[in-house]
C-alpha positions as CSV (number, residue, x, y, z in Angstrom):
1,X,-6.0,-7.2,-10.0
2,X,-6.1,-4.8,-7.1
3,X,-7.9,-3.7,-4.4
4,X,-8.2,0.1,-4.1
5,X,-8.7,0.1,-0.5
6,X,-6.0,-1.1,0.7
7,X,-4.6,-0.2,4.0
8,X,-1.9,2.3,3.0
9,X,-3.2,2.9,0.2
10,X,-1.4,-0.1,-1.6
11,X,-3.2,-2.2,-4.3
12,X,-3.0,-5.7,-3.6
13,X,-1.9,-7.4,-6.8
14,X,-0.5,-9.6,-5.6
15,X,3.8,-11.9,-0.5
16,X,6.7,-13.1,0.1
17,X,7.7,-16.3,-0.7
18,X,11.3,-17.9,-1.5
19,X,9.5,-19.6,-4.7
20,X,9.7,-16.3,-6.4
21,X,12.0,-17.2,-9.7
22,X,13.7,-14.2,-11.4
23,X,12.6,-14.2,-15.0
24,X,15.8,-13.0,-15.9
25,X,17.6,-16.3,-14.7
26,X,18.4,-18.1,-18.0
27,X,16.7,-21.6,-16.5
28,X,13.6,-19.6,-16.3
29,X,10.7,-20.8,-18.5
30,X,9.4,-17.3,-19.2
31,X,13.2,-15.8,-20.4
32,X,13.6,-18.8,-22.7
33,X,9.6,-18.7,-24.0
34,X,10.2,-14.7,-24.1
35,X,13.1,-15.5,-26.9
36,X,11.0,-18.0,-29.2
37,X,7.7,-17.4,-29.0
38,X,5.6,-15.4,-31.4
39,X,3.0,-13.7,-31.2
40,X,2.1,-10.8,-28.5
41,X,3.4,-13.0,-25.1
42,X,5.0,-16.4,-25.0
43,X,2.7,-18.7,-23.8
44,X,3.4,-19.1,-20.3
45,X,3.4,-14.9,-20.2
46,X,-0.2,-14.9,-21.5
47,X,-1.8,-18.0,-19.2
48,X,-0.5,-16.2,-15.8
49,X,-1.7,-12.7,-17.3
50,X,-5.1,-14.9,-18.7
51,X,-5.8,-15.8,-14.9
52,X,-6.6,-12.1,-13.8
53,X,-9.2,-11.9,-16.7
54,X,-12.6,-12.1,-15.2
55,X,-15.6,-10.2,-13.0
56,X,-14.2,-10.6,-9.6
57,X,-15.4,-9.3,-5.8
58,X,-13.4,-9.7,-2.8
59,X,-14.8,-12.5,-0.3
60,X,-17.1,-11.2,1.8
61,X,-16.8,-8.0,0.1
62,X,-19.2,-8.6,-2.6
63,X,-21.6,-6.1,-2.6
64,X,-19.3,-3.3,-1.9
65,X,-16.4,-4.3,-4.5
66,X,-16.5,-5.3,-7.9
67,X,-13.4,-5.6,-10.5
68,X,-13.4,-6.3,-14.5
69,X,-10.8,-7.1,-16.0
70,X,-10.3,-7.6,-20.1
71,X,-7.9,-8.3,-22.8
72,X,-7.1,-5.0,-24.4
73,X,-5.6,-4.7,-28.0
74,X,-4.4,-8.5,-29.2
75,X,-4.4,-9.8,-25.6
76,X,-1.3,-7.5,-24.8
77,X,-2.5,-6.3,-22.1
78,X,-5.1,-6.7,-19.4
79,X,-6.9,-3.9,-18.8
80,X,-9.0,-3.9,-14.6
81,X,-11.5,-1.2,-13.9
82,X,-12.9,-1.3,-9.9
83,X,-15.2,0.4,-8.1
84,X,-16.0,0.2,-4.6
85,X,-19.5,1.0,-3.0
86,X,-17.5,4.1,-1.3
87,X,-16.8,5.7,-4.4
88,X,-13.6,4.8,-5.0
89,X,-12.4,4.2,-8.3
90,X,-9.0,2.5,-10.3
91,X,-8.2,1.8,-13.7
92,X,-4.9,-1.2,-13.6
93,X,-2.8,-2.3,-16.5
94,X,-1.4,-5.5,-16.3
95,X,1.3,-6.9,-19.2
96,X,4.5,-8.3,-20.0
97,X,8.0,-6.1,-20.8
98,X,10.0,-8.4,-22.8
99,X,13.0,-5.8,-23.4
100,X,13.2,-6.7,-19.8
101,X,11.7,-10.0,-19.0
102,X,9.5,-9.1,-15.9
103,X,5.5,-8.3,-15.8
104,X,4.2,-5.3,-15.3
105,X,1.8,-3.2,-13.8
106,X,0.1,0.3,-13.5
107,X,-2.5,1.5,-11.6
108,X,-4.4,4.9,-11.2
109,X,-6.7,6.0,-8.8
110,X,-9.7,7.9,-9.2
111,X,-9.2,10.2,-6.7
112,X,-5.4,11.0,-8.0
113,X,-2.5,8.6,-7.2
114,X,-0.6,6.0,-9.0
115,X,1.4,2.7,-8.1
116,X,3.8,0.8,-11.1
117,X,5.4,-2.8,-9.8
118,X,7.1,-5.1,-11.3
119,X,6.3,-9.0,-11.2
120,X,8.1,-12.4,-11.6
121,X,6.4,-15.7,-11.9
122,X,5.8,-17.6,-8.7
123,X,4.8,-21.0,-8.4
124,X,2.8,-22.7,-11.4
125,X,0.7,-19.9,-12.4
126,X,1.0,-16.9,-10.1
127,X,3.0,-14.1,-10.3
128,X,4.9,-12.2,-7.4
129,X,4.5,-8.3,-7.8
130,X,7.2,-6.0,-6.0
131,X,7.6,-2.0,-5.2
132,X,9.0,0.7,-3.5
133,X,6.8,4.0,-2.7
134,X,8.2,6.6,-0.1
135,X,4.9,8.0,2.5
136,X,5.2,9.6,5.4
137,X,5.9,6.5,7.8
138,X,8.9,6.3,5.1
139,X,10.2,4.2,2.3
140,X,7.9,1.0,1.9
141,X,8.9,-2.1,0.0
142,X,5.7,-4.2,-0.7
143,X,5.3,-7.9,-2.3
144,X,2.0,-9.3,-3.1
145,X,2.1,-12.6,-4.4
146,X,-1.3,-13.4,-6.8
147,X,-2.1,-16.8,-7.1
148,X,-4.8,-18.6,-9.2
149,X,-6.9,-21.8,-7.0
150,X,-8.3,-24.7,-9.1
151,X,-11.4,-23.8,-7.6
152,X,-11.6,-20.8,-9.5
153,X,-10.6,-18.1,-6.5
154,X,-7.3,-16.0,-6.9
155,X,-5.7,-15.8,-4.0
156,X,-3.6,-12.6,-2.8
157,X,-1.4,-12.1,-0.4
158,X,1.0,-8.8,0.6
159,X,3.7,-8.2,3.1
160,X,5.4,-4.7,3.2
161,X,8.6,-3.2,5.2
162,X,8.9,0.3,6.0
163,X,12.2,1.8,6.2
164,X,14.1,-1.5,5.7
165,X,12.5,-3.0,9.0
166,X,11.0,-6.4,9.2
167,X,8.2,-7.8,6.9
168,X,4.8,-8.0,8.1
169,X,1.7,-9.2,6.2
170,X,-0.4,-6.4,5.6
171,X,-3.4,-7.9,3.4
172,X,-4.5,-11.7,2.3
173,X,-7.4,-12.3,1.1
174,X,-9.1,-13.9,-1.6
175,X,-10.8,-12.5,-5.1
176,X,-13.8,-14.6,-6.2
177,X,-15.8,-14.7,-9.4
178,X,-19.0,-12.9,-9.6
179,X,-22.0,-14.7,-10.6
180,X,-23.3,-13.6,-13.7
181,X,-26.1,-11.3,-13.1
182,X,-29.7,-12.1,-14.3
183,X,-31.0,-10.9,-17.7
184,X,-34.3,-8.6,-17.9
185,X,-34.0,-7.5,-13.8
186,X,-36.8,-7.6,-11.5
């Protein structure tokens, strides 16, 4: 999930934390699922990409931000449209690689503009998303850490660098479920 907004331009998929674990560490639970698993994803794959899948809104954002995101195909992927009350528009692909053992994700923007990171599990469910982009302030490495909450939020956090200097948080906030809206309007 992402927020189009973003200062920077940056989606926020999901910070920084030392309990990011390499998938491609052979003690990892997703590297030794990724070998004996059928099926589209292993299972621990598909329950942190099964997270993401939902109508969300950013706290205190909700009636200028909305995001959908949906199984596409046979839950390979999952597939988040947003829109924003300013116009703005994104289309995000979220999945698995398992020729080499990390997440993945695309984005587009509707006004032109595109971010891919890569993602490693974090924690029990979340996943830490990394990437590079050069702008004019430079080369800026970004981490946003996305992390499910038992009481149904999805919490997100990003820190970025620019040009190799120190890491600052630059969004963290929290997605929330939209209610489900009445039947038959007014």
């Amino acid at each position: 999930m992402t927020v189009n907004t973003l200062a920077g331009g940056l989606a926020a998929l999901p910070l920084l934390l030392a309990s990011v674990v390499s998938a491609a560490t052979p003690a990892s639970p997703v590297a030794a699922a990724t070998a004996t698993s059928p099926g589209a994803h292993p299972a621990e794959v598909e329950a942190r990409l099964a997270a993401t899948v939902g109508d969300w809104t950013i706290a205190g954002r909700e009636a200028s931000y909305r995001e959908t995101c949906e199984w596409f195909g046979d839950r390979a992927f999952v597939v988040c449209r947003s829109t924003g009350a300013d116009g703005s528009s994104s289309v995000g692909v979220l999945g698995w690689s398992r020729r080499d053992g990390h997440f993945t994700y695309y984005r587009y923007f509707g006004r032109g503009g595109s971010r891919h990171d890569i993602g490693f599990p974090s924690g029990a469910n979340g996943i830490a998303w990394t990437s590079e982009s050069r702008t004019a302030a430079g080369v800026v490495r970004t981490t946003t850490v996305t992390t499910p909450l038992a009481d149904g939020r999805m919490h997100v956090r990003q820190e970025r660098s620019v040009n190799g200097g120190p890491w600052t948080e630059s969004e963290n906030f929290h997605y929330v479920r939209r209610a489900p809206e009445a039947e038959g309007g007014g």
